[in-house]
N, C-alpha and C positions, 0 to 999 in steps of 0.2 A: 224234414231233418229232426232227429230227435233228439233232445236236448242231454241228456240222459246218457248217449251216446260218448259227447264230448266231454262229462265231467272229467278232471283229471287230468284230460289228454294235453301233450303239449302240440299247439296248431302252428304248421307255417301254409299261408297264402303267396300264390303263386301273385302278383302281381303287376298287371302288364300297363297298366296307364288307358284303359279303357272302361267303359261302361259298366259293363259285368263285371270284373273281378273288384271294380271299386265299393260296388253295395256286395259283393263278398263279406271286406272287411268292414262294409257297415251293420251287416243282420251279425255277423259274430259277436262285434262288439256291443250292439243292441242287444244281446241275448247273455251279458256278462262277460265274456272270453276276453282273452287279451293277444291275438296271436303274431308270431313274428311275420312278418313281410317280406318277399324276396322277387327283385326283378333279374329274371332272368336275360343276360345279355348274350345276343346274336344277332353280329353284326357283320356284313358281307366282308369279302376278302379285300376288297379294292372299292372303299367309300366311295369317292370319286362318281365311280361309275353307277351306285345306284340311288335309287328314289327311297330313301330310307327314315321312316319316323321316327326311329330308337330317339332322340333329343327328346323328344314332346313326349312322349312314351315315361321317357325318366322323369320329367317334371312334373306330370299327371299324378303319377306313382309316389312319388316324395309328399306332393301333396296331399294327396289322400292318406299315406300313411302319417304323417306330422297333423292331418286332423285327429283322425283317431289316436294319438300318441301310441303309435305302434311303432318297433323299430321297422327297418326299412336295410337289405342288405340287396347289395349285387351281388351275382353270381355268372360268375364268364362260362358260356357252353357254347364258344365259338367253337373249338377245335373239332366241340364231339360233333355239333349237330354239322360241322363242313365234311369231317369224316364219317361220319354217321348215317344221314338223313340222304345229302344228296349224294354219296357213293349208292345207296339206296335206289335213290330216285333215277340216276342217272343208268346203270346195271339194267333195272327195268326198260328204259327209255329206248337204249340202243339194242335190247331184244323185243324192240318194236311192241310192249307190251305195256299196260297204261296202268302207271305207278298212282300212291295217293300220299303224295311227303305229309299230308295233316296228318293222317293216320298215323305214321311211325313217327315221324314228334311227338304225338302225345307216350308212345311206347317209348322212345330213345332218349329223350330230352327232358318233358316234363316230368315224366315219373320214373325217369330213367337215372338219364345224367346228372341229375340234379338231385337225386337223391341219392347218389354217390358222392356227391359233394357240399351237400348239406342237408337234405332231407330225411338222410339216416339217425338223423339227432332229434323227429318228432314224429309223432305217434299217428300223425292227419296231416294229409298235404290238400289242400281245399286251392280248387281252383274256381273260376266262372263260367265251367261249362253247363248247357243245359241237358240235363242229365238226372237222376236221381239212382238212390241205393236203396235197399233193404232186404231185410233179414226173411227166410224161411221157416217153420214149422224146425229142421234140424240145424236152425240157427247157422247154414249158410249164406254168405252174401252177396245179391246179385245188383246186377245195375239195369235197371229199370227207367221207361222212358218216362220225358218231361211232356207236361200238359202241353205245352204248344208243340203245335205237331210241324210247324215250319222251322222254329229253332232246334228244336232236337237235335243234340249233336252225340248222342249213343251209337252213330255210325264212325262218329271221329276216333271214338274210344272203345273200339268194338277189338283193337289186337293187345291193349295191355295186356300185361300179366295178370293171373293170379293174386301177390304179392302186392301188387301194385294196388288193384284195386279195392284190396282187403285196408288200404291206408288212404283211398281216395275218397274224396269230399265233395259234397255240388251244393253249396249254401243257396244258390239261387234255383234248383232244378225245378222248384216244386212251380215256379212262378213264369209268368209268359214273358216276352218280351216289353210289352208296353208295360207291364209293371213293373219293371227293374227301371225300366225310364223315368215312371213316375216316382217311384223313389228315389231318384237318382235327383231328378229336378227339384223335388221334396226337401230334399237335404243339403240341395244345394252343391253338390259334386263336382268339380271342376269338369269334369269327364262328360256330364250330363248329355252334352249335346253332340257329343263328338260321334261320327260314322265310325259305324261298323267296318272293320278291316276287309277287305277283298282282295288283299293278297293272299301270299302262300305263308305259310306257317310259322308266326317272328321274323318274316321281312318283311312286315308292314306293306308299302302298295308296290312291290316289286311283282311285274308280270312271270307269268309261269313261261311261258316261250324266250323272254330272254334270260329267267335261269337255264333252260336249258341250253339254247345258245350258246351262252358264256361256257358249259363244260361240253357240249356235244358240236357246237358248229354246226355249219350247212352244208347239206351236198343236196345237191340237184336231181332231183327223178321224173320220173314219167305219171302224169296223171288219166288213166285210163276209163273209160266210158264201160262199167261195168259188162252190159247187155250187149253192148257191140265192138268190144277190144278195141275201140279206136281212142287214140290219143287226141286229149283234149285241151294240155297242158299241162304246164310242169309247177313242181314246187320245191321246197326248200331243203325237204326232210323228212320222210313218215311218222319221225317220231315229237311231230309239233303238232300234230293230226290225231284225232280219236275217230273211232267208231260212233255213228249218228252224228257227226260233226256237220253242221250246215253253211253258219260264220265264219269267214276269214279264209275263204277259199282262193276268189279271186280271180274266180270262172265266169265267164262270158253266159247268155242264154239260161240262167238259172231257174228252180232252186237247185242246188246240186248236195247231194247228199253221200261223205264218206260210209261206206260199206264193207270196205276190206281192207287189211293192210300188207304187203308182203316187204316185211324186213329185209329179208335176203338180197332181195332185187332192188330194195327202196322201191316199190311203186305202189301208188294210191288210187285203190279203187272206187269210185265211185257213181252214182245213179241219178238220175233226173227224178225219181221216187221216191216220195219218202218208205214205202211200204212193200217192195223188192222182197223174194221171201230169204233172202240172204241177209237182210238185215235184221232181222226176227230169229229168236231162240227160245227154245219152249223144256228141252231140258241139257244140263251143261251142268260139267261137273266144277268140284272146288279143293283145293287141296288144302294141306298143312293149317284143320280147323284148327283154330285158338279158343280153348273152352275158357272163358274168364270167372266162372263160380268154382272154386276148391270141391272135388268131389264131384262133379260132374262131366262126363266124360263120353255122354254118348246125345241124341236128338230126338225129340219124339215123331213120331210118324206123320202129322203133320203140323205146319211152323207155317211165318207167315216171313217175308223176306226183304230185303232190297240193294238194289246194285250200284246205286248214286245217291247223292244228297239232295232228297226228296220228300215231302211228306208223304207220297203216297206208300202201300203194303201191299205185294204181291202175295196171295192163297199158295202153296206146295207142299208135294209129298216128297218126305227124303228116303232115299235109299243107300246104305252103309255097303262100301266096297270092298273086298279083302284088300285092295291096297292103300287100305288105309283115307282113300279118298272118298267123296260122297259127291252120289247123284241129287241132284233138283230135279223135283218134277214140280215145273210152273202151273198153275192152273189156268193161266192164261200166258200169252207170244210176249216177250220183252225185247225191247228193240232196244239196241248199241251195246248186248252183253259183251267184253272185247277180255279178255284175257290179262289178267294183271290188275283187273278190280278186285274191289273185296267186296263179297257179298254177306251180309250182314245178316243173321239169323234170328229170329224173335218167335215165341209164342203163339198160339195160333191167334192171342188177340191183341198182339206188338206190344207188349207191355214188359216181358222179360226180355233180356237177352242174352240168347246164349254164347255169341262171340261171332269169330267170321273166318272164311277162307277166302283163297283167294282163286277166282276162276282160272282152270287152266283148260287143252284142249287135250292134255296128254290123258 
């Protein structure tokens, strides 16, 4: 992060009551700054019903900003991210295609919503992801990955805008995880010790199966035995199910392995193998790229890729469609490619990235 950058600027910090964005606002104001704070509130429709941290989340947050004497504001993004994110997620769900609500959070909400209704008023919206930015040769700006190659989250931030990421900030990208810890503990952070979130995106440890639940319901289908069309049992819904899915089946005589989905019919196909050559895809295309560097508009011939949150980089060549869509050419089989992921495009030595589309079959 370059210091040089931020003279001037005025900074608001997204503020969640966790780990990372709390040594956010401790390296800013270790580096002289003084930036405003804002916890972003979203909060489910019907408390009651779920497992929700936002309490502890505020108090983390209060706290941390009253060490640093920074102001400290809420900001309500219930309506947008209920109308937003999971009309989103759900649209997806019930065309049997496998949504990422992280992803379009960080597009709708963080640097969305929120900067519709306060973040229009500063120059750097700095958040705690693991992440980093910098400048080109014709002084465009790209986002480029963080050293720790397991926290990397340039796949979470892979469909902003433009606009967005021209004001976006990663005070921690430069640094791994265990040193944000150690800073954290260092300083003494109320946050220090708190787990990492494994929910879904600002609902704290709310499961991804009973968001869907709650707007999709159950209906019951057939669970079929790929190789030999026989019925092996039933499930709930295909759209609780991914592609490569092994856990939370529920089947008898295992391992059993999702391989196909058919929406239309609800039914779920699946293998006693993991290795079926149906479950393998070597090229497959991506639609409606999102270039996030200004002035950048097309891919170069080979890029390096990936289809989930993983450290690992798959080798490929791209090919540009006239309709506007682009071929992958994998250099090696990936298994669970499922339609409705975003595949996430980087340099051929994963260090830039150019943005992501989202796999389709059309």
């Amino acid at each position: 992060m370059n210091t040089e950058e931020l003279q001037g600027k005025r900074i608001a910090v997204l503020l969640s009551g966790g780990v990372d964005s709390s040594v956010v606002v401790w390296r800013l104001v270790s580096m002289g700054f003084k930036p405003d704070c804002f916890y972003i509130k979203i909060g489910p429709e019907e408390k009651e019903e779920w497992d929700c941290s936002s309490e502890e989340d505020m108090e983390m947050a209060t706290a941390v900003a009253a060490r640093y004497g920074c102001r400290l504001q809420v900001v309500d993004c219930h309506k947008e991210y209920w109308s937003q994110v999971t009309r989103y997620t759900m649209e997806k769900v019930r065309a049997g295609l496998t949504p990422n609500p992280d992803v379009m959070c960080n597009r709708l909400i963080k640097f969305g919503a929120f900067d519709e209704k306060a973040g229009h008023d500063y120059d750097l919206i700095a958040t705690g992801h693991y992440a980093q930015t910098e400048y080109d040769a014709e002084g465009r700006k790209w986002l480029v990955t963080s050293p720790d190659p397991v926290k990397d989250q340039t796949d979470f931030l892979a469909q902003i805008y433009q606009w967005q990421l021209k004001k976006a900030l990663f005070p921690i990208g430069e640094y791994t995880k265990h040193e944000v810890r150690q800073i954290a503990e260092r300083e003494h952070l109320a946050s220090a010790r708190r787990k990492d979130s494994q929910g879904i995106c600002f609902l704290g440890n709310i499961d991804y199966n009973e968001y869907v639940r709650r707007y999709v319901g159950e209906q019951q289908g057939d669970v079929i035995e790929l190789e030999t069309g026989r019925k092996i049992g039933t499930h709930k819904g295909v759209w609780f199910h991914t592609i490569g899915q092994r856990k939370g089946l529920g089947l008898g005589g295992g391992p059993w392995f999702v391989v196909k989905k058919d929406a239309g019919k609800n039914i779920l196909y699946v293998s006693h193998g993991y290795d079926p050559d149906t479950a393998y895809m070597q090229d497959f295309f991506i639609k409606d790229f999102d270039f996030l560097t200004e002035g950048i508009d097309t891919l170069p011939d080979t890029v390096t890729f990936k289809i989930r949150h993983t450290p690992e980089y798959h080798a490929a060549r791209v090919e540009a469609r006239a309709d506007g869509h682009w071929l992958i050419h994998s250099s090696d089989r990936i298994h669970g490619v499922a339609p409705g992921q975003f595949c996430v495009v980087y340099d051929d030595r994963h260090h830039c990235c150019y943005g992501s589309g989202e796999i389709t079959v059309d």
